[in-house]
TIGUMAR-885837 format. One record per residue: residue number from 1; x, y, z of N, C-alpha, C in turn. Coordinates in Angstrom, 3 decimals. Atoms other than C-alpha are relative to their C-alpha. Example, Ala and Ser with C-alpha at 12.3 -4.5 7.8 and 13.67 -1.06 7.14 Angstrom:
2
ROFI  pos      n.c1      n.c2      n.c3     ca.c1     ca.c2     ca.c3      c.c1      c.c2      c.c3
ROFI    1     0.890    -1.190     0.000    12.300    -4.500     7.800     0.900     1.200     0.000
ROFI    2    -0.820    -1.190    -0.060    13.670    -1.060     7.140    -0.770     1.090     0.730
//
This chain:
190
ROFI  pos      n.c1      n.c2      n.c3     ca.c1     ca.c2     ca.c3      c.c1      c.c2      c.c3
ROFI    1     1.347    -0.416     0.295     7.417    -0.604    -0.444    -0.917    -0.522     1.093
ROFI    2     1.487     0.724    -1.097     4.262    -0.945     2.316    -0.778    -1.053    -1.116
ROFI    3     1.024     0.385     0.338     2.415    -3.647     1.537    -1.513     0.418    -0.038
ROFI    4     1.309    -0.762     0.145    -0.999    -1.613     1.600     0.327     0.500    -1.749
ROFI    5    -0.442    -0.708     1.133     0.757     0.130    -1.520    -0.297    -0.864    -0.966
ROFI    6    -0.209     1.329     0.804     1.273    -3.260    -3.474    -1.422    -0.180     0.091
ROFI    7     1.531     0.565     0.171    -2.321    -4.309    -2.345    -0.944     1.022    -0.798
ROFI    8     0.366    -1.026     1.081    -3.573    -1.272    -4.064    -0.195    -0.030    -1.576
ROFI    9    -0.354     0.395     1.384    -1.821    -1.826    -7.129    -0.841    -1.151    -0.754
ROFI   10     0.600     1.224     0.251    -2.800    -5.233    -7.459    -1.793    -0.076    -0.261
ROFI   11     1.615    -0.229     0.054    -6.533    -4.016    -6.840     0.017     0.564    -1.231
ROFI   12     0.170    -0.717     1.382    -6.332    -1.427    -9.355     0.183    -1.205    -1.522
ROFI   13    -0.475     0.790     0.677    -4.956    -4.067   -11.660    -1.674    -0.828    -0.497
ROFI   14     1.660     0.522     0.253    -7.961    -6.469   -11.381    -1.081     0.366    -0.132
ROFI   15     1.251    -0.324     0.509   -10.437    -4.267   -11.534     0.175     0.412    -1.240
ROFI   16     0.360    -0.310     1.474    -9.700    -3.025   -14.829    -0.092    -0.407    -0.846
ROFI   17    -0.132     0.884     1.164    -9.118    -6.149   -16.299    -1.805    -0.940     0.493
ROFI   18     0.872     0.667    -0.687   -12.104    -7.925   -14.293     0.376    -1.311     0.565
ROFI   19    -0.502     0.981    -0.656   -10.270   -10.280   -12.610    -0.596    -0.113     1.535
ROFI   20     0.871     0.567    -1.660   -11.567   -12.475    -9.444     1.748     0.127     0.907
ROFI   21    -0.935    -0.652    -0.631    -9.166   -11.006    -6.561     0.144    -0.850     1.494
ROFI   22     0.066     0.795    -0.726    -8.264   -13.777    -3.865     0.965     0.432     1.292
ROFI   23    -1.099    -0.101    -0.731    -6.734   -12.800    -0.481     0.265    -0.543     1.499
ROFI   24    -0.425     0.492    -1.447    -4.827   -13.663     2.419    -0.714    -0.098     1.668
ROFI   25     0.426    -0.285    -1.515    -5.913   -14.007     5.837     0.378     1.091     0.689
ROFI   26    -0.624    -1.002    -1.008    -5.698   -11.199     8.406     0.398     1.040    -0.371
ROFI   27    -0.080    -1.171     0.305    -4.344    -7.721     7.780     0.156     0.064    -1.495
ROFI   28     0.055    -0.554     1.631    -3.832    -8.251     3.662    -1.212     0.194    -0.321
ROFI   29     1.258    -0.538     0.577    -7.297    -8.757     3.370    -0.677     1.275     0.374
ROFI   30     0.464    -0.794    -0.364    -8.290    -6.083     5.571     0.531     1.304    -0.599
ROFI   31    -0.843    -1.146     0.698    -5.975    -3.477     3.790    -0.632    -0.192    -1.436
ROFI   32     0.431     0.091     0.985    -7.391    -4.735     0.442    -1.643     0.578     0.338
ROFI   33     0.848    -0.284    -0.251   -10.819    -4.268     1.864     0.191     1.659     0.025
ROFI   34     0.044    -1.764    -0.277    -9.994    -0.490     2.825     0.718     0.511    -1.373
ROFI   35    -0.604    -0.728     1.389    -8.006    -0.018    -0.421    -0.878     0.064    -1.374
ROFI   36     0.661     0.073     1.252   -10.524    -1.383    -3.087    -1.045    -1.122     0.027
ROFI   37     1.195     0.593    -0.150   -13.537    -2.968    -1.946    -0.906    -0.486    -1.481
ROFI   38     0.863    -0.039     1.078   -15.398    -4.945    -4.639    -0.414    -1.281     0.068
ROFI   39     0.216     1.349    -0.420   -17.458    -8.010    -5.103     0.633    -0.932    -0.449
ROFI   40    -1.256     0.831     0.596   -14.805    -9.681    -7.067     1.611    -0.289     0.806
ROFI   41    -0.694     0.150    -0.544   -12.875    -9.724    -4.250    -0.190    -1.126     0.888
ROFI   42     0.837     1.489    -1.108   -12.905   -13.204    -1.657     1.053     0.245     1.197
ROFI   43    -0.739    -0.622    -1.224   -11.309   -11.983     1.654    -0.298    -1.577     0.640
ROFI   44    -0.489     0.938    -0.824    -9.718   -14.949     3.385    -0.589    -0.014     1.795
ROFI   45     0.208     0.000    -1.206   -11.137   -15.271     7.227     0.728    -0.861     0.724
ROFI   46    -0.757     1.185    -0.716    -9.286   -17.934     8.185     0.791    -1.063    -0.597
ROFI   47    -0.750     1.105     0.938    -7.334   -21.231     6.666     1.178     0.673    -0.768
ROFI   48    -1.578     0.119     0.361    -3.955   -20.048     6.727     0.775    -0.933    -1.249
ROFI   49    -0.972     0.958     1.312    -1.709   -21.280     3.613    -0.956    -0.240    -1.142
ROFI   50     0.455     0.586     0.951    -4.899   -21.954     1.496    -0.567     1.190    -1.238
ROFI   51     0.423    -1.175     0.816    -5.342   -18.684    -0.485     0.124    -0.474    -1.544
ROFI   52    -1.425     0.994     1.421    -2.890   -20.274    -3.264    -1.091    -1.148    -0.451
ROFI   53     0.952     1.120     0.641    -4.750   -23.002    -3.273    -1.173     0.130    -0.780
ROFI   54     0.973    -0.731     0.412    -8.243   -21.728    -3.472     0.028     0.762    -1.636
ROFI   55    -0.610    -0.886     1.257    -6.962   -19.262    -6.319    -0.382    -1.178    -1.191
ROFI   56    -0.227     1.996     1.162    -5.671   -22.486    -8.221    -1.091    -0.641    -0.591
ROFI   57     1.228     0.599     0.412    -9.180   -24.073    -7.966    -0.786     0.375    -0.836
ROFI   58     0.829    -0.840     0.795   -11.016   -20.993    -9.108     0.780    -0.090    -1.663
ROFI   59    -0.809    -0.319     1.853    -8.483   -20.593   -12.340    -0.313    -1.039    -0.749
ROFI   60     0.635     1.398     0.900    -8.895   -24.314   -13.247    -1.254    -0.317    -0.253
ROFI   61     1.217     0.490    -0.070   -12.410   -24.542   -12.848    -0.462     1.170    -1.097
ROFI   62     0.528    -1.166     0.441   -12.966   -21.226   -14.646     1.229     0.204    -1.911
ROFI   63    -0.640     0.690     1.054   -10.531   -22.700   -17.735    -0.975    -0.360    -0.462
ROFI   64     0.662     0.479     1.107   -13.567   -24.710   -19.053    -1.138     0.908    -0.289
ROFI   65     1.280    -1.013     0.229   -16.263   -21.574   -18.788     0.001     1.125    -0.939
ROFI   66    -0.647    -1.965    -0.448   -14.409   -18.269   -18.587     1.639     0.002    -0.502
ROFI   67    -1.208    -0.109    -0.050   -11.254   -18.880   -20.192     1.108     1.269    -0.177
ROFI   68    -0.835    -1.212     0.363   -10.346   -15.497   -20.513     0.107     0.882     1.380
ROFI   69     0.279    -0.780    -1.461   -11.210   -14.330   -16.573     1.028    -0.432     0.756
ROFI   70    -0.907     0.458    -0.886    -8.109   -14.255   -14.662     0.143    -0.166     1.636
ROFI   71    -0.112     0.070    -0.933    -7.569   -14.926   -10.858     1.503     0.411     0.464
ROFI   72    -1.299    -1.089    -0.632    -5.089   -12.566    -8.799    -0.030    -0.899     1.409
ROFI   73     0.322     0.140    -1.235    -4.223   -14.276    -5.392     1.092     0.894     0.640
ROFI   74    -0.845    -0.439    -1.208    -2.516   -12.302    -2.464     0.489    -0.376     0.775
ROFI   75    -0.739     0.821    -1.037    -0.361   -14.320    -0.471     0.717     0.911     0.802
ROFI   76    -1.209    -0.421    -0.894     1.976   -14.053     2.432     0.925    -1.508    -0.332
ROFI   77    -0.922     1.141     0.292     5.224   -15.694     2.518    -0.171    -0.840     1.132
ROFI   78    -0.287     1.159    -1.182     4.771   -17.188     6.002    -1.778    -1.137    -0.399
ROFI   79     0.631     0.708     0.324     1.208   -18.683     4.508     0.725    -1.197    -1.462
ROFI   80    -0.597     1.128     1.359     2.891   -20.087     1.149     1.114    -0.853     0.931
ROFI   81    -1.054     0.594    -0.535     5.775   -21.161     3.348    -0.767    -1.179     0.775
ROFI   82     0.941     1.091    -0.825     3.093   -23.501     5.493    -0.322    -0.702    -0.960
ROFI   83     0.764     1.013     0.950     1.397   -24.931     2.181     1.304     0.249    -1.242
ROFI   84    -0.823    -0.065     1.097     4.650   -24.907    -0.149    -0.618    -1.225    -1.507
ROFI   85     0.348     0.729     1.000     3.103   -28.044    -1.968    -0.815     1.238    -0.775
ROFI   86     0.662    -0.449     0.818     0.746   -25.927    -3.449     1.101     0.734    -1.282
ROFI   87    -0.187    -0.741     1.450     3.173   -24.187    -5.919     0.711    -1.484    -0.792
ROFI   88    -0.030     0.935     0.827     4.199   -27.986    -7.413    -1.125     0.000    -0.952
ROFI   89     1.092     0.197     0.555     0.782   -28.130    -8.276    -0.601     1.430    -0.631
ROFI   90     0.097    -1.007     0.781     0.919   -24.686    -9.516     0.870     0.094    -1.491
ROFI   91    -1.093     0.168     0.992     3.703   -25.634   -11.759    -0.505    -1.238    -1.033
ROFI   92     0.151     0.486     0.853     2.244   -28.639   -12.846    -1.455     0.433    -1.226
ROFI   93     1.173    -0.366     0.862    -1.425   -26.867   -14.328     0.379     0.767    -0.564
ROFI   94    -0.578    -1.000     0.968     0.302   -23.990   -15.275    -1.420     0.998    -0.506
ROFI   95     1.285    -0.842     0.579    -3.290   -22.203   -15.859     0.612     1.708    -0.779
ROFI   96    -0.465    -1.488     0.663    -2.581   -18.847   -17.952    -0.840     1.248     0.467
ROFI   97     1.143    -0.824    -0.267    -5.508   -17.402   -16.171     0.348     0.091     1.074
ROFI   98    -0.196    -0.190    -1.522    -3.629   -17.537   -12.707     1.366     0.723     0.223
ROFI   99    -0.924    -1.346    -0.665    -1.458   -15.046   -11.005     0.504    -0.195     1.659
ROFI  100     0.671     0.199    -1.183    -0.362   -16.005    -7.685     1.478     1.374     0.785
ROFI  101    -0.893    -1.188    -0.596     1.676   -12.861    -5.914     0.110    -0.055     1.475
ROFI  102     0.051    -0.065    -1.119     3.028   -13.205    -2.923     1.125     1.309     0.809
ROFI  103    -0.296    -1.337    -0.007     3.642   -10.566    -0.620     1.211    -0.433     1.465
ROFI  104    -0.814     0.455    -0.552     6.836   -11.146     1.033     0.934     1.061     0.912
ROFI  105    -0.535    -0.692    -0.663     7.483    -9.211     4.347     0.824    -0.483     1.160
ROFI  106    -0.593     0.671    -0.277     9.654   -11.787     5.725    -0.773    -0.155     1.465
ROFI  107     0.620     0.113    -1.221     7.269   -12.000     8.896    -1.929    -0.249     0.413
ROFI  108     1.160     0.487    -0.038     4.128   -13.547     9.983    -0.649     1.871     0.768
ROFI  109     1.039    -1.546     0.038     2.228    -9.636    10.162    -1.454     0.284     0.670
ROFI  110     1.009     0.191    -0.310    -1.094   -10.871    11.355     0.048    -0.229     1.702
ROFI  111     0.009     0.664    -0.899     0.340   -12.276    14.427     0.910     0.589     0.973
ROFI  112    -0.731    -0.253    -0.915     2.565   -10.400    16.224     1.552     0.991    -0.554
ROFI  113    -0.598     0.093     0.312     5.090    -9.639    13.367     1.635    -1.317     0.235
ROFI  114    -0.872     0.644    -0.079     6.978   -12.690    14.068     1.220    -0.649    -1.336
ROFI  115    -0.530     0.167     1.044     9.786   -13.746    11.498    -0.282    -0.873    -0.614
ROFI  116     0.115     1.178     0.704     9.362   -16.140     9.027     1.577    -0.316    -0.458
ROFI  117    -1.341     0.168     1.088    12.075   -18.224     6.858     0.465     0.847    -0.875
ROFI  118    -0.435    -1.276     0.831    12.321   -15.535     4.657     1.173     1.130     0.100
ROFI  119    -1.040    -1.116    -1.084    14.131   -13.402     7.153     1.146    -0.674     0.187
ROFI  120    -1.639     1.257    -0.183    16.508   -16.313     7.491     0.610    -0.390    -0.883
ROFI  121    -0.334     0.661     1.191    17.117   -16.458     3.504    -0.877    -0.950    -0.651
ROFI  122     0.651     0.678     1.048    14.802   -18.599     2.495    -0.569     0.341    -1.263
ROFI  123     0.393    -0.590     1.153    13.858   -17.748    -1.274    -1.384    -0.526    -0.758
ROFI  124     1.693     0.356     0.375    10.184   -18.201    -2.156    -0.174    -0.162    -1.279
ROFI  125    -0.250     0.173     1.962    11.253   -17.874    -6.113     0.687    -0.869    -0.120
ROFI  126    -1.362     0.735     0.874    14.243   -19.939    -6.495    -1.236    -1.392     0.372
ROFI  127     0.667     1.617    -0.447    11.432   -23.049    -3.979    -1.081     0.696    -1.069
ROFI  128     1.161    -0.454     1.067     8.852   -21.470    -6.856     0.517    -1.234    -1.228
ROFI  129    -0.704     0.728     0.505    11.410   -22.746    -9.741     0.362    -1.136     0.257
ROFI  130    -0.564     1.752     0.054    12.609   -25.696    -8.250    -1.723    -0.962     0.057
ROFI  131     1.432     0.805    -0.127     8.825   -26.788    -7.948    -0.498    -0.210    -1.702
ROFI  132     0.251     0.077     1.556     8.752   -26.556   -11.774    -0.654     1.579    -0.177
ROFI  133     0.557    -0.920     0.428     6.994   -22.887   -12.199     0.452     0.629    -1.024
ROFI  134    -0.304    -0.642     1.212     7.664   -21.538   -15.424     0.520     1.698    -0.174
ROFI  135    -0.088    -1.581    -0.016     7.173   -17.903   -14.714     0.002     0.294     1.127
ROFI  136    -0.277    -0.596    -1.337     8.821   -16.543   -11.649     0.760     1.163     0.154
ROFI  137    -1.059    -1.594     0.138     9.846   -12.799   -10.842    -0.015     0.513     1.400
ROFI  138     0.030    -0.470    -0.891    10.582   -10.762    -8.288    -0.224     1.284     0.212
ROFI  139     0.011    -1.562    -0.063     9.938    -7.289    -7.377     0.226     0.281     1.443
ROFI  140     0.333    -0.430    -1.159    10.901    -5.012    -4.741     0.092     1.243    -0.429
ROFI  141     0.411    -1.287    -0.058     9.769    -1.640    -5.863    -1.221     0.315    -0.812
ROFI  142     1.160     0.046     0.532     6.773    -0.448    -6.459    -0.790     0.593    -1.995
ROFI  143     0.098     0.041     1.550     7.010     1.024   -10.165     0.062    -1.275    -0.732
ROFI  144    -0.283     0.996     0.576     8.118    -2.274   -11.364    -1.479    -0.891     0.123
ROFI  145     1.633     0.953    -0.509     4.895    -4.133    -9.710    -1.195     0.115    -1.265
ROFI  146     1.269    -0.168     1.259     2.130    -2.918   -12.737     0.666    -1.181    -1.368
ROFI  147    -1.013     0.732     0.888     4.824    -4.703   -15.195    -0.485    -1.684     0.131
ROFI  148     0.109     1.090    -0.455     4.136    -8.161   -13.792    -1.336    -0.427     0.543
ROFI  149     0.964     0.362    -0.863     0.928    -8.225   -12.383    -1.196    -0.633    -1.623
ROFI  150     0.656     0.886     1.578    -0.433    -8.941   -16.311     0.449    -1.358    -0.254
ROFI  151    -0.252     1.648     0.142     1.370   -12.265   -16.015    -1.084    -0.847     0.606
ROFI  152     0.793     0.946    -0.728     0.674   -15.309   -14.738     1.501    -1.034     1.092
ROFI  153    -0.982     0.280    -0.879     2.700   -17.556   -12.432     0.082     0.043     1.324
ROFI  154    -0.446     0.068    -1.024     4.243   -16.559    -9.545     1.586     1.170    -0.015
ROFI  155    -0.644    -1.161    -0.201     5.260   -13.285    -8.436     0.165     0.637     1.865
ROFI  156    -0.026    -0.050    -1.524     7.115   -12.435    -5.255     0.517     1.876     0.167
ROFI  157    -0.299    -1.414    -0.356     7.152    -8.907    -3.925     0.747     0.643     1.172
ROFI  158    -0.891    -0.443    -1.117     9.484    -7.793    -1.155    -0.937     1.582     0.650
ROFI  159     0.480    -1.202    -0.779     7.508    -5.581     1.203     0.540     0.323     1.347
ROFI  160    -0.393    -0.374    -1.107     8.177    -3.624     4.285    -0.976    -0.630     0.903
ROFI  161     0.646     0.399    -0.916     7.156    -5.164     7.820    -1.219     0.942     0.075
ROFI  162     1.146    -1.505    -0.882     4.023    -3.365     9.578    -1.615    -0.329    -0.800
ROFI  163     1.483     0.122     0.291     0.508    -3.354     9.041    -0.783     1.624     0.175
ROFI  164     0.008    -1.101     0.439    -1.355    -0.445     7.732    -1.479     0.441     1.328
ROFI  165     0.569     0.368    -0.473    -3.685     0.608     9.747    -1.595     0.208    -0.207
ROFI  166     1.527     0.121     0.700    -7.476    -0.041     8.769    -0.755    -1.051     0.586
ROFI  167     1.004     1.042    -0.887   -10.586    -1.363     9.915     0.001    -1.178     0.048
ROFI  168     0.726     1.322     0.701   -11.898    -4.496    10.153    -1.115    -0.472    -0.897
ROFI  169     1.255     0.291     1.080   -14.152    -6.275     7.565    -1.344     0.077     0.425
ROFI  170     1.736    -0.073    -0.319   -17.987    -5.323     8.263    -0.595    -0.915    -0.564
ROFI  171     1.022     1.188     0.530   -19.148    -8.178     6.186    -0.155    -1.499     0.752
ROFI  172     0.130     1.389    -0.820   -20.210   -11.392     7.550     1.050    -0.994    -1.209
ROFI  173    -0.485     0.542     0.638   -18.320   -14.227     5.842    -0.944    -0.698    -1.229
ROFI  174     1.334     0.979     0.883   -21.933   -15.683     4.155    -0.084     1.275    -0.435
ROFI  175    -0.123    -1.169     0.624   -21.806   -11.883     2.796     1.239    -0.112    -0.955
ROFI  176    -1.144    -0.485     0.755   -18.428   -12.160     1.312     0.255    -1.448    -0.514
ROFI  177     0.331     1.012     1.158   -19.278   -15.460    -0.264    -0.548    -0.065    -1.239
ROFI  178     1.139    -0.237     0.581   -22.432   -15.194    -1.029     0.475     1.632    -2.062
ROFI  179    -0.345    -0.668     1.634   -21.448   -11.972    -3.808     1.243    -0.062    -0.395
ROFI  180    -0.792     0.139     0.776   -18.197   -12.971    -4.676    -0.195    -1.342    -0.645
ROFI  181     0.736     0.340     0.103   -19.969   -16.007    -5.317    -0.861     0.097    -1.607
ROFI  182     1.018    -0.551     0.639   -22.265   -14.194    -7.774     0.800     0.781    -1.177
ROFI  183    -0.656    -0.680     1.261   -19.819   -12.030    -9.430     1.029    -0.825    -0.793
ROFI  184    -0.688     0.872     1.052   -17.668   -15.372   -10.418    -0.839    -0.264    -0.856
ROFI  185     0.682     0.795     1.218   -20.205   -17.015   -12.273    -0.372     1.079    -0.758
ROFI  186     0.696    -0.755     0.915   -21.395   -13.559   -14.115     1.412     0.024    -1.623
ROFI  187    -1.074     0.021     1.333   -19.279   -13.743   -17.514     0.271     1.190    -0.316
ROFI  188    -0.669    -1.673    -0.114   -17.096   -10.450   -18.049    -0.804     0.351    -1.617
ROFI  189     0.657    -0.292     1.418   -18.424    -8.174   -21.278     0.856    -0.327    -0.985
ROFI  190    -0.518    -0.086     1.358   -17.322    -8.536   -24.334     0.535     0.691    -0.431
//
């Protein structure tokens, strides 16, 4: 499956539930941007590996307000593979309001397509599980993807190399704060 496809999905997904939509650095966000622009989206500019994290913060912090507003993040495997601590500490909060999907095209995509561990076997679910994560799945086709994206956890998606091709982000980064920002703190309807 293209990852553009998956980022799609995943959009569609959160917007219908109203979920805050967290993504990767470099071409995921920019493909999310061209696929489903919204202010509930927080497009990564930079800080490699910390999407996961970020995510994490928002879900826990949004546990004592909003406990019903979930957080979607968009990873890559060569970013989770840089900050692997983060899924211990995904395993140990366990938030029910977090989702963290990573999009696993065994190659750093942003940069050149260079390979990651992934390409070499490394398994981003089984180091998910052994970190303690409760709920870990895998997908590599795109029917299956809607199935899983209502969880929570830690969901790895097997995508094809390549980058789709779409603009770059027109917003400033104090733009794509600033109202995603605005649309966390608004409390979803009733």
């Amino acid at each position: 499956m293209k990852r553009i496809d998956a980022i799609a999905l995943a959009a569609e997904a959160a917007q219908a539930e109203g979920a805050l939509l967290i993504s990767n650095i470099g071409f995921p966000s920019r493909e999310l941007y061209a696929a489903r622009d919204r202010p509930e989206n927080f497009y990564m500019l930079g800080s490699m590996g910390l999407a996961s994290s970020i995510g994490l913060g928002l879900a826990l912090g949004l546990e004592q307000g909003q406990p019903q507003r979930r957080v979607i993040v968009l990873d890559g495997d060569g970013s989770v593979l840089m900050n692997q601590g983060t899924l211990a500490t995904i395993a140990h909060y366990a938030p029910e309001n977090y989702l963290l999907v990573i999009l696993d095209n065994c190659c750093y995509g942003s940069t050149g397509s260079q390979p990651t561990c992934t390409h070499l076997g490394t398994d981003l679910a089984a180091i998910a599980l052994a970190a303690g994560v409760n709920s870990v799945r895998k997908v590599d086709n795109l029917d299956d993807l809607p199935l899983v994206l209502a969880g929570q956890g830690v969901v790895v998606v097997k995508v094809e190399a390549g980058n789709a091709s779409v603009p770059v982000i027109d917003l400033s980064p104090e733009e794509i704060i600033d109202r995603f920002m605005r649309s966390a703190q608004q409390a979803l309807p009733s």
